[in-house]
C-alpha angles and dihedrals in degrees: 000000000000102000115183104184127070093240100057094064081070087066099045096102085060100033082099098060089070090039112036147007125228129186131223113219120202109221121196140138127229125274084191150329117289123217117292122296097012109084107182127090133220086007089151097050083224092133083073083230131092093220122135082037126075124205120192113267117330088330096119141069136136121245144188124238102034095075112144075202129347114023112286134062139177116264117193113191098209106191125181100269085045134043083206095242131190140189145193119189116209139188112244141156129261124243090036141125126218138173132233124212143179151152109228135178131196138044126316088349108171139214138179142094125275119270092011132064133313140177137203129198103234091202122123088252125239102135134029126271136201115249119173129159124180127207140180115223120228125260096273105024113125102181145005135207112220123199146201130192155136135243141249118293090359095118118224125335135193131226127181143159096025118170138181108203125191138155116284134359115314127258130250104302127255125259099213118117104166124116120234131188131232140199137218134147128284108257112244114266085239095042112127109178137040130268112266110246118254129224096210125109123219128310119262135260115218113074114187103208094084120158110230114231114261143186130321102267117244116271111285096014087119109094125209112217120200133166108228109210080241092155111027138022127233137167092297088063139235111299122189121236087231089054096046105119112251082234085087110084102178113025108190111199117239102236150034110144136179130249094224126007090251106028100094082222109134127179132187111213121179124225103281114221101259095059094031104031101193090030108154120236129267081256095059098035090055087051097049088060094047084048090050091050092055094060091057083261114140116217112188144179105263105205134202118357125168090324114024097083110174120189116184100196092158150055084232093056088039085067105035083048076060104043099042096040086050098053092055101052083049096052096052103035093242127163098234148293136318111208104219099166117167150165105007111356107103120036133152120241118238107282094016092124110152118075090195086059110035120179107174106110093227087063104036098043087049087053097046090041093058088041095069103038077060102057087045101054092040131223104316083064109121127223125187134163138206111192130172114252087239080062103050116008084039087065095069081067103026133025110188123303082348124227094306102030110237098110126096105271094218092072115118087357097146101050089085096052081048093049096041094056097030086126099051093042116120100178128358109199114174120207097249084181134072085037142138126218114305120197105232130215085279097061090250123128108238123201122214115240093080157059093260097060090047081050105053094034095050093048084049087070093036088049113037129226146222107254108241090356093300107146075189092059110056120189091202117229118263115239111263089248102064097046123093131176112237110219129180102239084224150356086271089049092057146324110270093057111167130190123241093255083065097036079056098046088044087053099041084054090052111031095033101016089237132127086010090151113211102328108080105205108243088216099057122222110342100189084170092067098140099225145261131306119202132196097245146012085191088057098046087048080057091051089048094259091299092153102043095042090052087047088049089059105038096061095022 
């Protein structure tokens, strides 16, 4: 998430929570069997010990006083940097359908089983509630880790009495200890009741819209992307487009915003003095980004951000969106527009299910509206976009509202605006910060701070997946040049901040297939991987420049 202000640094960690949902998954083996047809250990908490469960860190504990029945409970102390998640794997047979329970209390408290279905009670918490999912494992599965957890900023939540029943006694248990992360979407502020289960295993893993390596690209073919604080100062301080590094190939200015959610109307004010002392004027500024140009540099709109949510719910918007955007790139001589929806801007409406074929006007009106600024500005007019992962890589687990309703609409929201102008795309550069935990193309949930989540998110673009695990319904790989990885320039500029020993080891996994770590790349070597995108260059000027000048000698 693109946060301009200083303060709301303070609320990345919960930024998500509004974004995004991630579930906590409790991962244990099995001290020993149970009777038959329950298959879990220790689901009462009665034992006054977590053990065979594992939380995440220190999030767990039991506790008296908040049974649900007995005397203990789990409590999970979900903070805003952990969703205090916990997990318990368990043997079971294939073929076989089983059924998760449990009584939970508090607010957005999850439960389901990894690579499956889970559900979560939206309510503010007070008394316990009921959750149970059910789930049939594939034809050669042997065990499964549930899990149960909160979510950021939500404060402490209980869980007791939860149960996995099945036919028959269960098998030897697994051996496996180790926690693992999952990730679903955010209930709805004004969701009331929980998502249906669904019967479906995990997705698969084998895509078939893979993108074969190809060719070293010619020297100086990889792009640096980098948000310049254009309308607006923080704690990373004002910097002047003259002043910007030529380091920076594409400078996205940070931003245009509408007048009204759903006006269309969008409007591009520079820092005024009193918030930016030394800012240039409009005369130099305009300039700057002529002089930028000359060097082979692209300076474009950036549009939207934390704040900046635009709906265009409307043909009317649709061609305000047009008018207004268009007289700004005209004013200030830019190369095109950079697509930064949040929040709420882009949903899907209940039953819009194929992202091929959208029918929700906020998706559909954006891509009309880009369309044509497109086909008025010609071929050199540049479009990048900067998603959420909760809005792109979610969508290989959840599309929209989902088959039952129930899922945050919002899931997977921005795959049809990237399919729909696949062919008009310059540079696509996910946020892989701010995140929660994203299932990759192995079916393995993968957590931002390090090499591997750059890795798996990145190769779900090269390679293509099925959306909401549907091998019927492709989203086709991107080609390598127009993919970029999005990266905070330090700890203040997002959560996920990784150093350049691990923005090197991401690159070398994907460009040379080397030091790749325990995730393989389904789409092999992609030396034409366009580049990095960092939120921001004012943030990377604060950090002395650590993650341009890594980029500078990396590619040379």
């Amino acid at each position: 998430m693109h946060t301009p202000r200083k303060k709301r640094l303070l609320a990345a960690g919960t930024a998500w929570a509004v974004a995004a949902a991630g579930a906590v998954a409790l991962s244990f083996g099995l001290a020993g069997s149970a009777s038959a047809g329950e298959f879990l250990v220790n689901g009462g908490f009665e034992t006054n010990a977590l053990s065979p469960w594992t939380c995440t860190g220190s999030t767990g504990s039991v506790v008296t006083g908040h049974a649900h029945t007995g005397t203990y409970a789990l409590a999970g102390a979900a903070s805003a940097s952990d969703t205090a998640q916990c997990t318990q794997t368990v043997a079971v047979a294939p073929n076989t359908t089983y059924t998760l329970s449990a009584y939970v209390n508090g607010a957005y408290v999850y439960l389901g089983v990894n690579g499956g279905t889970s559900t979560w009670t939206p309510s503010t918490g007070g008394a316990y509630q009921k959750l149970s999912v059910s789930f049939t494992t594939t034809a050669t599965q042997t065990s499964a880790t549930v899990f149960t957890h909160g979510w950021y900023g939500q404060g402490t939540y209980y869980a007791d009495d939860v149960s996995l029943d099945g036919p028959g006694a269960p098998a030897s248990p697994s051996a496996s200890a180790s926690p693992s992360r999952s990730a679903s979407p955010s209930p709805s502020a004004s969701a009331s009741t929980s998502a249906s289960p669904s019967a479906s295993a995990s997705p698969s893993t084998s895509p078939s819209t893979s993108v074969p390596p190809t060719s070293p690209p010619p020297a100086g073919s990889h792009a640096l992307v980098g948000y310049l604080h254009a309308s607006f100062a923080n704690g990373a301080g004002y910097l002047k487009m003259a002043d910007v590094p030529d380091s920076w190939d594409i400078i996205d200015l940070a931003f245009g915003e509408p007048d009204s959610i759903t006006s269309g109307n969008i409007h591009f004010n520079r820092c005024p003095v009193t918030e930016c002392p030394g800012v240039e004027t409009d005369a130099e500024f305009k300039a700057a980004i002529a002089a930028k140009q000359a060097k082979g540099k692209k300076v474009l709109l950036s549009i939207g951000g934390q704040n900046g949510e635009v709906q265009l719910t409307t043909t009317a918007a649709r061609d305000n969106f047009v008018n207004s955007v268009s007289a700004i790139i005209d004013k200030w001589g830019l190369d095109g527009l950079d697509i930064d929806f949040e929040g709420h801007s882009l949903s899907l409406n209940t039953g819009d299910n194929d992202f091929k074929n959208p029918t929700t006007p906020v998706i559909t009106n954006l891509i009309s509206a880009v369309k044509t600024l497109k086909a008025k500005y010609g071929a050199n007019f540049q479009l990048t976009m900067a998603p959420e992962t909760f809005f792109v890589q979610l969508g290989y687990q959840y599309y929209g509202s989902g088959p039952w309703g129930g899922q945050d609409p919002r899931a997977g929201a921005f795959l049809p605006v990237i399919y729909g102008l696949r062919d008009d795309l310059t540079l696509l550069h996910v946020q892989d910060y701010n995140s929660g935990s994203i299932m990759g193309l192995d079916n393995q949930y993968h957590n931002m701070g390090g090499a591997d989540f750059h890795i798996a998110m990145t190769d779900m673009l090269l390679t293509g997946f099925p959306v909401a695990g549907n091998t019927n319904n492709m989203f086709p790989a991107l080609k390598p040049s127009q993919v970029a990885i999005g990266m905070p320039a330090n700890t203040y500029a997002g959560n996920g901040y990784v150093a350049p020993a691990a923005v090197n080891q991401a690159l070398d996994c994907l460009t040379k297939g080397t030091s790749c770590g325990s995730y393989t790349p389904r789409a092999g070597k992609q030396p034409n991987l366009r580049g990095l995108m960092t939120w921001s260059i004012n943030w990377d000027k604060y950090n002395g420049y650590e993650f341009s000048k890594n980029f500078d000698s990396y590619f040379g």
